[in-house]
Backbone as a chain_set.jsonl record, in Angstrom:
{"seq": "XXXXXXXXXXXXXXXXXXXXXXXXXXXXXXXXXXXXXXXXXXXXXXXXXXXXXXXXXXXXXXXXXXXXXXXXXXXXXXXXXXXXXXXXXXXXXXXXXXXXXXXXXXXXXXXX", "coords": {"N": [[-95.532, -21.578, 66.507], [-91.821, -22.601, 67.167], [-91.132, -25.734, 68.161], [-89.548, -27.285, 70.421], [-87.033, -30.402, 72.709], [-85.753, -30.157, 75.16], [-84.101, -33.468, 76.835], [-82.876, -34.156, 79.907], [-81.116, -37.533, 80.362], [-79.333, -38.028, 82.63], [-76.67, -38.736, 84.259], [-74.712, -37.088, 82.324], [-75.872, -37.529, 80.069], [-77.915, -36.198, 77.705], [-80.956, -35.599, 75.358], [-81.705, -33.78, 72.552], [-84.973, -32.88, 70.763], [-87.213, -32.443, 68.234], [-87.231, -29.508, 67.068], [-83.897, -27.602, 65.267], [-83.264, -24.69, 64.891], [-83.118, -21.424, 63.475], [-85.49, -20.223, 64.885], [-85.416, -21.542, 67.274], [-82.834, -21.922, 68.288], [-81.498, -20.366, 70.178], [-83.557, -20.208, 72.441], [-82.839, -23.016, 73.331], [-80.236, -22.919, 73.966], [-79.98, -21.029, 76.172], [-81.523, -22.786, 77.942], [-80.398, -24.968, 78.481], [-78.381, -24.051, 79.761], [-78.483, -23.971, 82.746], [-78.607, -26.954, 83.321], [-76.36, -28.294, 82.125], [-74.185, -27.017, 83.332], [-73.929, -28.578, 85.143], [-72.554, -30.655, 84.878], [-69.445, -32.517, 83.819], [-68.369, -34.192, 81.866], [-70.231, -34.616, 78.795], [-73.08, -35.968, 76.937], [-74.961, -35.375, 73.851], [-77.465, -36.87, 72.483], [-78.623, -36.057, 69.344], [-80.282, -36.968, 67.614], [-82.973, -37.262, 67.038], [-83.723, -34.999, 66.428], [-85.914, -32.833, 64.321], [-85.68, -30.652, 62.664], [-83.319, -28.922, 61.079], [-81.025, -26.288, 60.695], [-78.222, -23.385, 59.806], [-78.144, -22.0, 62.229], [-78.875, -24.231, 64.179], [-76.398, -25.531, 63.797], [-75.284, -23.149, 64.724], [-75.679, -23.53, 67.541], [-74.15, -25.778, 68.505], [-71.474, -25.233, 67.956], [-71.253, -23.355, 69.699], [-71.931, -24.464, 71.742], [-69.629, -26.46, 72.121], [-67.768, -24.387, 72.166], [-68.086, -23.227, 74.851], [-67.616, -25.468, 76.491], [-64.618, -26.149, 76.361], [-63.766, -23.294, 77.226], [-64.726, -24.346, 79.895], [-63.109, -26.239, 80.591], [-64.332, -28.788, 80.076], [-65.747, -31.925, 78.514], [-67.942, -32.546, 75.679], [-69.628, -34.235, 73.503], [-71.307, -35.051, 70.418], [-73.857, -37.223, 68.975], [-75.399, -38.811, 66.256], [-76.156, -36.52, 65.007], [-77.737, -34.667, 62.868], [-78.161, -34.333, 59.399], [-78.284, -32.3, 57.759], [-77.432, -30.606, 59.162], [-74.2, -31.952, 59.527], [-73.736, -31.463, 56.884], [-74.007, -28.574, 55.928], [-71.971, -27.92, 58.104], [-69.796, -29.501, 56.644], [-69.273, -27.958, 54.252], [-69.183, -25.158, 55.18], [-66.524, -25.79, 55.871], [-65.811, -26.181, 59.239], [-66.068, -28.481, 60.348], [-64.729, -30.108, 61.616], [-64.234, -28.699, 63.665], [-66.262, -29.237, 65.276], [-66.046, -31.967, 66.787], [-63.971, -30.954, 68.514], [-64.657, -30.707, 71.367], [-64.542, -32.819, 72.179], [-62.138, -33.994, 73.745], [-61.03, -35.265, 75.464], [-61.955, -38.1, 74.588], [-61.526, -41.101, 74.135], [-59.449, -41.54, 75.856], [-57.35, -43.209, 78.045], [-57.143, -44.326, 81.302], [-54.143, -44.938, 83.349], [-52.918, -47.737, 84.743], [-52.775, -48.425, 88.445], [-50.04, -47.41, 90.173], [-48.163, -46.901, 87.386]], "CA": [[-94.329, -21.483, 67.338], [-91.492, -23.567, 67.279], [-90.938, -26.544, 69.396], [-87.88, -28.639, 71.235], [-86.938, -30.32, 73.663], [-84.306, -30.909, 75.738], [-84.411, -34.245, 78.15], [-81.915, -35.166, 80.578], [-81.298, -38.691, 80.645], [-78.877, -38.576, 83.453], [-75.451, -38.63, 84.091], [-74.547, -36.008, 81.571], [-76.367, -37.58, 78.236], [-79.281, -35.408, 77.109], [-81.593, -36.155, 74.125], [-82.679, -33.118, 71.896], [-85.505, -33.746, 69.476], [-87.629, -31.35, 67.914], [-86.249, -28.191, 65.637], [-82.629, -26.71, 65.992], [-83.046, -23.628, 64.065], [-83.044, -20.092, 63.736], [-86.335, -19.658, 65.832], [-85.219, -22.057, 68.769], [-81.493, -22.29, 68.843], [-81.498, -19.752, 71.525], [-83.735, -20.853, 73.921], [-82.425, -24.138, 73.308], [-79.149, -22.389, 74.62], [-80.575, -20.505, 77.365], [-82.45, -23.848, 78.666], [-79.678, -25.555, 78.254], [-77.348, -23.563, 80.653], [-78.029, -24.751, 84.134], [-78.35, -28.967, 83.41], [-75.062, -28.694, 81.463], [-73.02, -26.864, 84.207], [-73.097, -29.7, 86.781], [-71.617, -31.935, 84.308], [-67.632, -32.53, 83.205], [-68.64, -34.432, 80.149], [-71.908, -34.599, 78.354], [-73.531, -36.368, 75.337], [-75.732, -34.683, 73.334], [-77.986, -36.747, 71.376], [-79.716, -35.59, 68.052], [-80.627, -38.17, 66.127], [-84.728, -36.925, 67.248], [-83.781, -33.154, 65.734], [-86.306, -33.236, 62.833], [-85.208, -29.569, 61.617], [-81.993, -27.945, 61.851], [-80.925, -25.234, 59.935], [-77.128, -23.058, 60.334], [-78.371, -21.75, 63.585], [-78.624, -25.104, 64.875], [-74.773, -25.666, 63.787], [-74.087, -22.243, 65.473], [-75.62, -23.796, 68.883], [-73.779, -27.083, 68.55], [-70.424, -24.3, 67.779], [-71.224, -22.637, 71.097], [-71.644, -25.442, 73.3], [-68.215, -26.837, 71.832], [-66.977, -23.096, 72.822], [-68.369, -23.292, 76.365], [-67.066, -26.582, 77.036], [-63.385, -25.811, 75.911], [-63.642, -22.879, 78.265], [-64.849, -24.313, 81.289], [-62.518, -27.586, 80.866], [-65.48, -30.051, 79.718], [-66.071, -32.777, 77.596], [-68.922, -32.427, 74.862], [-69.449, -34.977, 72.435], [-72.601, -35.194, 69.751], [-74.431, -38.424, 68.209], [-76.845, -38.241, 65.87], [-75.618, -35.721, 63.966], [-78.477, -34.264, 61.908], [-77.4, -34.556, 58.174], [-78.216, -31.344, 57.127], [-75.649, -29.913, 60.104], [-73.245, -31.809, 58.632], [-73.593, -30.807, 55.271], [-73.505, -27.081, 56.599], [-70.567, -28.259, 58.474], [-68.811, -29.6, 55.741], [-69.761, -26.876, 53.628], [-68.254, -23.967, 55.677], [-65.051, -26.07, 56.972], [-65.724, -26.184, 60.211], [-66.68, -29.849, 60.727], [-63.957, -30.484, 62.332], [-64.664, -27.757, 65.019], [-68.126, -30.07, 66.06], [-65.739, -32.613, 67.61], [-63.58, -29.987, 69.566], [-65.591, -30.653, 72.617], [-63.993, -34.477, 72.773], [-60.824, -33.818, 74.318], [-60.805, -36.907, 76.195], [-62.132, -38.994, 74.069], [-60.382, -42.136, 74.124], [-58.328, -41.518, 76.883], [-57.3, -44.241, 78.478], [-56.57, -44.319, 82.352], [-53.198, -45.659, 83.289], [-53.212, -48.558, 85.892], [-52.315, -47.811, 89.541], [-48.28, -47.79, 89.929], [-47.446, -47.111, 86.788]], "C": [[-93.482, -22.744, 67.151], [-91.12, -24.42, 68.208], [-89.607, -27.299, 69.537], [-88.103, -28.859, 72.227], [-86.098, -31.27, 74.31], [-84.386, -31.916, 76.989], [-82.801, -34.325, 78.578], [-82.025, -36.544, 81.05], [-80.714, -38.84, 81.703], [-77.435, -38.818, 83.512], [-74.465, -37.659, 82.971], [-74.618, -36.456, 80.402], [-77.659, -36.635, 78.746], [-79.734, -35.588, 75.428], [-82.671, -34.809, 73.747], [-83.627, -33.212, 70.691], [-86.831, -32.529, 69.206], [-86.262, -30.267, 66.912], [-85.263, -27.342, 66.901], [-82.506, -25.645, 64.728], [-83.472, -22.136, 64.844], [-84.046, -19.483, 64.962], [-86.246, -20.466, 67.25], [-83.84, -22.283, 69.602], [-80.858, -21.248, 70.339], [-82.155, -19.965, 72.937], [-83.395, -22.207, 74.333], [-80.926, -23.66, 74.099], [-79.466, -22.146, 76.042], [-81.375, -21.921, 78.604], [-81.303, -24.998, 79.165], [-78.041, -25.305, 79.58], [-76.814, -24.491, 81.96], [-77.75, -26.119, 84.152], [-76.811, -29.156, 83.095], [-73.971, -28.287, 82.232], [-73.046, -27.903, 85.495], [-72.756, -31.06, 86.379], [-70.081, -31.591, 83.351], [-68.131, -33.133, 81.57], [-69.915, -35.174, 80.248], [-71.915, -35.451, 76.675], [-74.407, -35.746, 74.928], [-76.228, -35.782, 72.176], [-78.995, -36.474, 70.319], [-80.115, -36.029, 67.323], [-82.28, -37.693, 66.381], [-84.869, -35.171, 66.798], [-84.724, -33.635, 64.639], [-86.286, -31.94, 61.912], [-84.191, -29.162, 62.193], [-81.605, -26.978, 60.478], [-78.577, -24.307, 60.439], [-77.344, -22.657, 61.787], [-78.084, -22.9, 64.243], [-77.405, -25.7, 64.675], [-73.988, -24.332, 64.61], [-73.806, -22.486, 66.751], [-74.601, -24.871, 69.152], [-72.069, -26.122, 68.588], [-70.244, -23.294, 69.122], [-71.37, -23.487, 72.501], [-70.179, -25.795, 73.41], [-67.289, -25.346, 72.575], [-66.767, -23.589, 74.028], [-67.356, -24.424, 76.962], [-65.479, -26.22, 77.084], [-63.308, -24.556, 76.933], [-63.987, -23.062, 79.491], [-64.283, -25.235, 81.514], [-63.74, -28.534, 80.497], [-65.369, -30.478, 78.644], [-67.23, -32.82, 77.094], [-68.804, -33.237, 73.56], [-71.56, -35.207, 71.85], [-72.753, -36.502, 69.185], [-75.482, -37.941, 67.88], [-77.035, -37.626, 65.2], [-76.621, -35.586, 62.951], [-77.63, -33.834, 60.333], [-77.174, -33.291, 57.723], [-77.147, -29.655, 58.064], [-74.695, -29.623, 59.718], [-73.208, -31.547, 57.804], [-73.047, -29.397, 55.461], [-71.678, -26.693, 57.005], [-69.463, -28.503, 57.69], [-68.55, -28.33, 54.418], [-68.985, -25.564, 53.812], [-67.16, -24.201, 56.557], [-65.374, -26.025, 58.569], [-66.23, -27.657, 61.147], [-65.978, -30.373, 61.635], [-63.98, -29.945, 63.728], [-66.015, -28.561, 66.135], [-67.242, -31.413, 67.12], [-64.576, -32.2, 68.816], [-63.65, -30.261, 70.644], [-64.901, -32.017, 73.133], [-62.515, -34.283, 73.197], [-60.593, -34.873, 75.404], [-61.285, -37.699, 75.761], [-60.932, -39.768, 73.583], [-59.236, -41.999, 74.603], [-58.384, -42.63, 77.666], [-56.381, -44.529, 80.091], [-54.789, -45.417, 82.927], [-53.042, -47.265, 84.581], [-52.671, -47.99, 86.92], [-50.79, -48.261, 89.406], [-47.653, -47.704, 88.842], [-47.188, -45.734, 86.13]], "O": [[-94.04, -23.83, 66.994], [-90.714, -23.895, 69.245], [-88.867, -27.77, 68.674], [-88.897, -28.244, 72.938], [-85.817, -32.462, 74.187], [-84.678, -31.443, 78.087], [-81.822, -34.495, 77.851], [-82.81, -36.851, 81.946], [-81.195, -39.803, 82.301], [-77.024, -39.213, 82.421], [-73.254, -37.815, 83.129], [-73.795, -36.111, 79.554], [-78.154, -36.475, 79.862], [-78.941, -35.686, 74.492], [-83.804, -34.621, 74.191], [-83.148, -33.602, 69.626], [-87.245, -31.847, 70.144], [-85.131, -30.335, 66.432], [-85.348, -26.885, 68.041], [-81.752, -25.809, 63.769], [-83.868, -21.802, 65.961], [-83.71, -18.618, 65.77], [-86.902, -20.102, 68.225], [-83.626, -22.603, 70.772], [-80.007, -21.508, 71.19], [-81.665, -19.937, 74.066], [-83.591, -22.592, 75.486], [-80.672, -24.418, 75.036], [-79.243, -22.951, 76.945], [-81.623, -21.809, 79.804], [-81.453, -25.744, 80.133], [-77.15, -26.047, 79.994], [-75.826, -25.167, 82.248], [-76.83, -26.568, 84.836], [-76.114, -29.992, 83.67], [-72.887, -28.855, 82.095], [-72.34, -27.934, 86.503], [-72.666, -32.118, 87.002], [-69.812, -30.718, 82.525], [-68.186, -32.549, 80.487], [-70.462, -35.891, 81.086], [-71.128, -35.489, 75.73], [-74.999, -35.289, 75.906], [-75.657, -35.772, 71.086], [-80.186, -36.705, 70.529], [-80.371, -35.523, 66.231], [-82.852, -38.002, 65.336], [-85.835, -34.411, 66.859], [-84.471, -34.683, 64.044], [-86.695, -31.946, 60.751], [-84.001, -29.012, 63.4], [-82.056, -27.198, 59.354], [-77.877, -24.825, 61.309], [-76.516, -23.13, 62.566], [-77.085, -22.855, 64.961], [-77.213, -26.591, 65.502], [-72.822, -24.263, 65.0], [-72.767, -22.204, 67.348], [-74.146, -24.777, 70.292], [-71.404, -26.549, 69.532], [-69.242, -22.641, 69.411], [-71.092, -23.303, 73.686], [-69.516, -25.569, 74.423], [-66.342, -25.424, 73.358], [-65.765, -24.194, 74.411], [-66.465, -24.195, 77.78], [-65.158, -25.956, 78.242], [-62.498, -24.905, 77.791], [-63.713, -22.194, 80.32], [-64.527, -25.642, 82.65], [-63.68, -29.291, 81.465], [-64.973, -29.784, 77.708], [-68.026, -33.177, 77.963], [-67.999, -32.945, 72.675], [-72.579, -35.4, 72.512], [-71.686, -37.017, 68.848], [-76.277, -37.175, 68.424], [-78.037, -37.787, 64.502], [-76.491, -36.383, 62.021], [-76.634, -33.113, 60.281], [-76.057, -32.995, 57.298], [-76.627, -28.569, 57.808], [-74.125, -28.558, 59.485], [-72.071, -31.094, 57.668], [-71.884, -29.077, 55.215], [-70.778, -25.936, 56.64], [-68.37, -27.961, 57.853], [-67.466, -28.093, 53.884], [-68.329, -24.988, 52.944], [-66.766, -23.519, 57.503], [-64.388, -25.396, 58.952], [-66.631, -27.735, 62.308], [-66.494, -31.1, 62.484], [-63.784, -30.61, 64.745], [-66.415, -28.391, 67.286], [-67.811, -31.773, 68.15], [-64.325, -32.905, 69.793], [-62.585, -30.112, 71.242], [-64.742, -32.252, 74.33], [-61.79, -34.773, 72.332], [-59.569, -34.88, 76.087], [-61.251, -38.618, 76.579], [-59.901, -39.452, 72.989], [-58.167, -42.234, 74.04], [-59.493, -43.051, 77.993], [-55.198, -44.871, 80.09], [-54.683, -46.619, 82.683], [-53.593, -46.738, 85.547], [-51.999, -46.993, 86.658], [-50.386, -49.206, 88.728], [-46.555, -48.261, 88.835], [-46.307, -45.612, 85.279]]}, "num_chains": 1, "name": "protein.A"}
């Protein structure tokens, strides 16, 4: 069987490590549901993935969805290589940072 697993560190980082492929990217979804809706923006990191496969670029393509429809911020580190490769591969690399829509926003001071 395959294994993952998703920690919450807290404040909306989480650290997945274990395999993001075809045989877990779903319950990795499914597990994934409730922690991630009581946060605005989340980190996700993967640098502890030690398999990933396109599946695990389709989950990383469906969180980015989710987020973008519920208003949230989703940003990845860690970035398993063979993701990106995938990623770069079938154009859509650019789609993996989607999720940062406030990144590097910068609050304005009061009064101005």
């Amino acid at each position: 069987m395959s294994r993952f697993k998703l920690d919450d560190l807290g404040d909306g980082r989480f650290a997945l490590s274990g395999e993001m492929t075809f045989d877990t990217a779903e319950r990795i979804l499914r597990q994934s549901e409730e922690p991630f809706e009581a946060h605005t923006q989340l980190e996700i990191d993967l640098s502890n993935v030690t398999d990933s496969d396109s599946a695990g670029l389709a989950l990383l393509l469906e969180w980015v969805t989710w987020a973008n429809h519920t208003v949230r911020e989703i940003r990845f580190i860690g970035m398993p290589e063979r993701v990106s490769a995938i990623a770069r591969t079938t154009e859509v690399e650019r789609l993996l940072s989607r999720g940062e829509r406030w990144a590097g926003f910068i609050e304005a001071p009061d009064g101005v």
